[in-house]
Every structure is written in C-alpha cells, then in structure tokens.
C-alpha positions as CSV (number, residue, x, y, z in Angstrom):
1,X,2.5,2.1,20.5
2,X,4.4,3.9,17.0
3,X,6.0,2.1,14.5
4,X,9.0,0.0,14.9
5,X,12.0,2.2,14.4
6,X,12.4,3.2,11.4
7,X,9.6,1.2,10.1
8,X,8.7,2.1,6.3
9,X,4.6,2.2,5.0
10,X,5.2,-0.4,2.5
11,X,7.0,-2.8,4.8
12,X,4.1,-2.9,7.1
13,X,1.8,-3.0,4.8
14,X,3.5,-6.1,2.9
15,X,3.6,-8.1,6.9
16,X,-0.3,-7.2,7.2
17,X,-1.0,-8.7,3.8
18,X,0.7,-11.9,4.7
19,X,0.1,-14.6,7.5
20,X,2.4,-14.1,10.3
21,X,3.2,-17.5,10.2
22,X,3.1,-18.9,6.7
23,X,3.7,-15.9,4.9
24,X,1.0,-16.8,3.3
25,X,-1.3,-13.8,1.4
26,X,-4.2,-12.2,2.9
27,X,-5.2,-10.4,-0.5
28,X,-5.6,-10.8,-4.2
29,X,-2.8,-10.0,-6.1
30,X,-4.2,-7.0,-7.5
31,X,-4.9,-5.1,-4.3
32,X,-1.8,-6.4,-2.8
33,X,0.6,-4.8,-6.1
34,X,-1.8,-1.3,-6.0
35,X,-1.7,-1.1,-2.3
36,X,2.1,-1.8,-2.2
37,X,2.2,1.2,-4.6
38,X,0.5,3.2,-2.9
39,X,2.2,2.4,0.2
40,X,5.5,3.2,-1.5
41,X,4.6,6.8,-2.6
42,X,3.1,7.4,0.5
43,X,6.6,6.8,2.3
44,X,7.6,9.8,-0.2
45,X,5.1,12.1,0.9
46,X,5.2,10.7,4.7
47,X,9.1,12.2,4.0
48,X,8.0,15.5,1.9
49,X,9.2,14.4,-1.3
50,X,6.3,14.6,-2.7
51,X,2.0,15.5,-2.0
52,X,-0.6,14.6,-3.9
53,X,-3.7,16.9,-4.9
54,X,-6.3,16.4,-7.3
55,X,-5.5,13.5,-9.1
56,X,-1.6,14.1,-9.2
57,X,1.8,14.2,-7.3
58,X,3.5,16.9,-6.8
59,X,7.4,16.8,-5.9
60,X,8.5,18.6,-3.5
61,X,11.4,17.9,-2.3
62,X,14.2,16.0,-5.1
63,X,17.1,15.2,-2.8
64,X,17.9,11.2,-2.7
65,X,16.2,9.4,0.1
66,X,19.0,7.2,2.2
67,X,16.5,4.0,1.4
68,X,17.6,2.5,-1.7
69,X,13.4,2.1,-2.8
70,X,12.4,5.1,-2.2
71,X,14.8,7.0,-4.2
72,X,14.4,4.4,-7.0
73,X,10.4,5.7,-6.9
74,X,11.5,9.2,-6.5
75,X,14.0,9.2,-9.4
76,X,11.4,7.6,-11.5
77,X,8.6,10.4,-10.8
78,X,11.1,13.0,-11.1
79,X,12.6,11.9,-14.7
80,X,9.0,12.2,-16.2
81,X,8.1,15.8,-15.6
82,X,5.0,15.1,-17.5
83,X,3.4,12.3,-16.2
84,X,2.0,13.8,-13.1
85,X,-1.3,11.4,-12.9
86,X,-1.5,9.8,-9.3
87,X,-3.3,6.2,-10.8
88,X,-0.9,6.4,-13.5
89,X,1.9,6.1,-11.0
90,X,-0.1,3.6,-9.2
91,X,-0.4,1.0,-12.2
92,X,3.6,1.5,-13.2
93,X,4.8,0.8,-9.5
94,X,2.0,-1.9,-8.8
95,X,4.1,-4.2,-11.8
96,X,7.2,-4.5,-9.7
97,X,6.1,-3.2,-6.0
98,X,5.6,-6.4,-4.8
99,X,9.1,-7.7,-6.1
100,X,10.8,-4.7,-4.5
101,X,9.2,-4.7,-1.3
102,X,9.9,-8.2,-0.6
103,X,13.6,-7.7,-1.2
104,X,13.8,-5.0,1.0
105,X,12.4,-7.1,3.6
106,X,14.5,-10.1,2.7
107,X,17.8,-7.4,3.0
108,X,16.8,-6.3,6.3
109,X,16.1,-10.1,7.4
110,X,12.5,-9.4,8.2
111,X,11.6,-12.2,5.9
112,X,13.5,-15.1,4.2
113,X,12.2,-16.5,0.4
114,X,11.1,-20.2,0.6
115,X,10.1,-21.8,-2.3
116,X,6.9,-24.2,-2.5
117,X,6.4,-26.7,-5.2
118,X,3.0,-27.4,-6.4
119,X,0.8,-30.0,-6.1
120,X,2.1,-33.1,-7.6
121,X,5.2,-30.9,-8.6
122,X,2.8,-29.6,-11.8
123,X,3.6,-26.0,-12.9
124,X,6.1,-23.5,-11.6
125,X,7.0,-23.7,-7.9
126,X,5.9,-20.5,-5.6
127,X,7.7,-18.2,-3.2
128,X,6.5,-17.5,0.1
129,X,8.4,-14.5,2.0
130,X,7.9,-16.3,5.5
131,X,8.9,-14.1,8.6
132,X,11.5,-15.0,10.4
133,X,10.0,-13.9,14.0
134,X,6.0,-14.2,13.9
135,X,5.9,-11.5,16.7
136,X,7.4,-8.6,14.3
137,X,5.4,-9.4,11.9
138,X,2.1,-9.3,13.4
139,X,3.3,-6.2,15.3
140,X,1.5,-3.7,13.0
141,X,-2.0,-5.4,12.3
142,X,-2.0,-6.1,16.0
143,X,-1.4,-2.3,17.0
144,X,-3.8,-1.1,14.9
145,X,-6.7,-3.5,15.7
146,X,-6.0,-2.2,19.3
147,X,-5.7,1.1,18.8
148,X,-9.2,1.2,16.8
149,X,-11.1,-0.8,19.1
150,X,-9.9,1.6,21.8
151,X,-11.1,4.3,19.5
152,X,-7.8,6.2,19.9
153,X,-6.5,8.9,17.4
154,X,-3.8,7.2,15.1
155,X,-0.5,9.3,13.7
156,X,-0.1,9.9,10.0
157,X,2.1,6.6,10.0
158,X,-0.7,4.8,11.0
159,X,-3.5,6.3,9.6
160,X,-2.1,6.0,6.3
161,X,-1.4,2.2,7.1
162,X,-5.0,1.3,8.0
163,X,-6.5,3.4,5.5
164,X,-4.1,1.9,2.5
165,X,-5.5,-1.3,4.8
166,X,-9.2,-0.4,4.4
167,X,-8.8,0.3,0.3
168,X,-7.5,-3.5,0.1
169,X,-10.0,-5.0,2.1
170,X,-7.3,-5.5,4.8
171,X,-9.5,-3.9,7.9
172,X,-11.9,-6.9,7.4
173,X,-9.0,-9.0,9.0
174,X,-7.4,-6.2,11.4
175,X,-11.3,-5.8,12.9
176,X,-12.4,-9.5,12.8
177,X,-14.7,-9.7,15.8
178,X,-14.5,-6.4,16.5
179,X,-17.9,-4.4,17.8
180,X,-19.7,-2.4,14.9
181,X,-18.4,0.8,17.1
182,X,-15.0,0.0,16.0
183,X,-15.9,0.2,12.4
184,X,-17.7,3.3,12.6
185,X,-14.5,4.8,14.7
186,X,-12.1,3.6,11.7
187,X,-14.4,5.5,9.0
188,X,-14.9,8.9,11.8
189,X,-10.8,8.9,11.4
190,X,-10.7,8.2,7.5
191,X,-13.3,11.2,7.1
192,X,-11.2,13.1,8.6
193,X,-8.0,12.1,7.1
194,X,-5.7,15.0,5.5
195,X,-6.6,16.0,1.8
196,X,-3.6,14.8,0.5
197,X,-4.0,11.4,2.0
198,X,-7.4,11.1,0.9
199,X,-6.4,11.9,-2.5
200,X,-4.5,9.0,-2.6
201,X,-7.0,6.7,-1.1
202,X,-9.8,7.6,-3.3
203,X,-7.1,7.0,-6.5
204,X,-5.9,4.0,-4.9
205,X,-9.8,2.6,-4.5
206,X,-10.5,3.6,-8.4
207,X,-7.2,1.7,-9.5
208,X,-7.8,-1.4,-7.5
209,X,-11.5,-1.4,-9.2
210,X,-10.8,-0.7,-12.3
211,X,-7.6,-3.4,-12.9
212,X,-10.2,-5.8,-11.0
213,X,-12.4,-5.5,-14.3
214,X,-9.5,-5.4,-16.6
215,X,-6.6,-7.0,-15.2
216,X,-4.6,-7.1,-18.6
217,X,-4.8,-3.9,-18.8
C-alpha cells in the first residue's frame, strides 16, 4: 500500500489538491503554493539533504539530487548561507511551486495542460493540469483515507503527505464520511510525528495563516 515508485511528496500532494477528473482545485491558492512548498523541501529532507529544527533548515547533505526540482530547491538553499528561516523558504518557493510542480508532472505525463476560457470569453483564459488516468491520480488520497480509517501506522512518505494534507485543509476531503474515530487516529499519529516533521508543519500552519491575512505580502 506505499507510494507509487518513485513517487515524489510534492507530486502527490499536487493530485490530492486537484479533482481526479477535472483537475480541478480542491484548495485556495494560498494553501495550495505553501503546501507545495513545503511538500518540495520535505522531498529534501525525506532524501537527507536537509532537516529542519527550530524554525530553520539545516543542510545536510549538498550533493545534486538526480530530480531536476529538487536540486533547483537545494541549490537555492545552499547559495544563501544566511537565510536559514524555514517560513522564509516557505514564502520564496510558494511564488513558483505551483508552476514547477505542474511541469514536472506534465514531463512525466501524469497530467497534460488544457486551457479553459472564461465565461463569455472575458478575462484571461485558465489552465487546468487534468490527469491523464483518473485511477493514478486518486491513488494517494485514496490510500491514505484507507489507511486512516483502518487506523494503521503510516511511513514517513505518508505521514508527511497527510499531515502537509491536514495543514491545507486537505484531510477534510481524504476523511469525508469518515467515523470521528478516524479523525482522532489521524491527530494520535500527527502527535506523534518526528520533531523535524513537526517543525515543518507547525511553520507551514503559521505561513498559510499569516499570507491568508496579508496575501500581498
């Protein structure tokens, strides 16, 4: 019941925040961009690149990753020594997160861009990243609401997945008619989550709430 091979955190995370079908998003842009960021420095520490601890990352490990993203992220954190701040490195990758991640996932052929015109044909026309097989891409919301209402223990792959979930406001669709039980289960295992991971949660919570209030910021 893992990951699809050589799935990637942000990857998921992007399919979970879109219809299966549609492609359609599940989330406000703001918690979609800052949980796609956080999802993309959590693929660096899932790899031990990097860790975060109170309030900051720490690097760990500077050799290029093979995935083209990841060692943009990681070349970016490791060419500004100074700026260490874990929320700070959530707002700079939450400006393009989405952007990358969808091309990643248009390269691989997990999705393909279709563009949508607006009503009446006013204003600039949208893109939808529509999958191209609706099984794949409900693979990983579908595994995890099974897993939880089973109350089974979840790998760091997927803990990290549901919990970047949670901070969104994603579980409210993975759990959708599931017993109060299952909720409770899903906050037992986020309790219990490794420090490093809960670092990132908490910052990514904070960021989420505080570009909610100030989105020009």
């Amino acid at each position: 019941m893992g990951p699809p091979t050589n799935a990637l955190l942000a990857d998921e995370f992007f399919l979970i925040a879109h219809d299966d079908q549609t492609g359609r998003p599940r989330l406000h842009d703001i918690a979609a961009r800052y949980g796609l960021a956080a999802a993309l420095l959590g693929e660096l520490a899932i790899a031990r690149h990097i860790n975060f601890a109170q309030g900051n990352v720490h690097i760990y490990d500077t050799r290029p990753p093979a995935d083209w993203l990841q060692h943009q992220v990681l070349s970016q954190i490791t060419t500004e020594p100074h700026q260490r701040a874990t929320r700070t490195w959530l707002a700079y990758l939450a400006a393009t997160a989405y952007e990358s991640v969808s091309q990643r996932l248009v390269q691989t052929g997990v999705v393909e861009p279709e563009e949508r015109r607006r009503f009446l044909g006013l204003g600039m026309p949208t893109v939808l990243y529509v999958p191209k097989d609706m099984n794949r891409a409900a693979w990983s919301w579908a595994r995890l609401s099974t897993l939880l209402r089973e109350s089974k223990s979840l790998d760091v792959f997927d803990l990290a997945l549901i919990g970047i979930s949670e901070a969104t406001g994603l579980d409210r669709f993975i759990l959708d008619g599931a017993p109060y039980s299952t909720s409770a289960w899903l906050r037992t295992l986020l309790s219990a989550a490794p420090t490093p991971m809960a670092d990132l949660l908490a910052d990514l919570r904070t960021s989420i709430g505080a570009a909610s209030l100030n989105p020009r910021a």
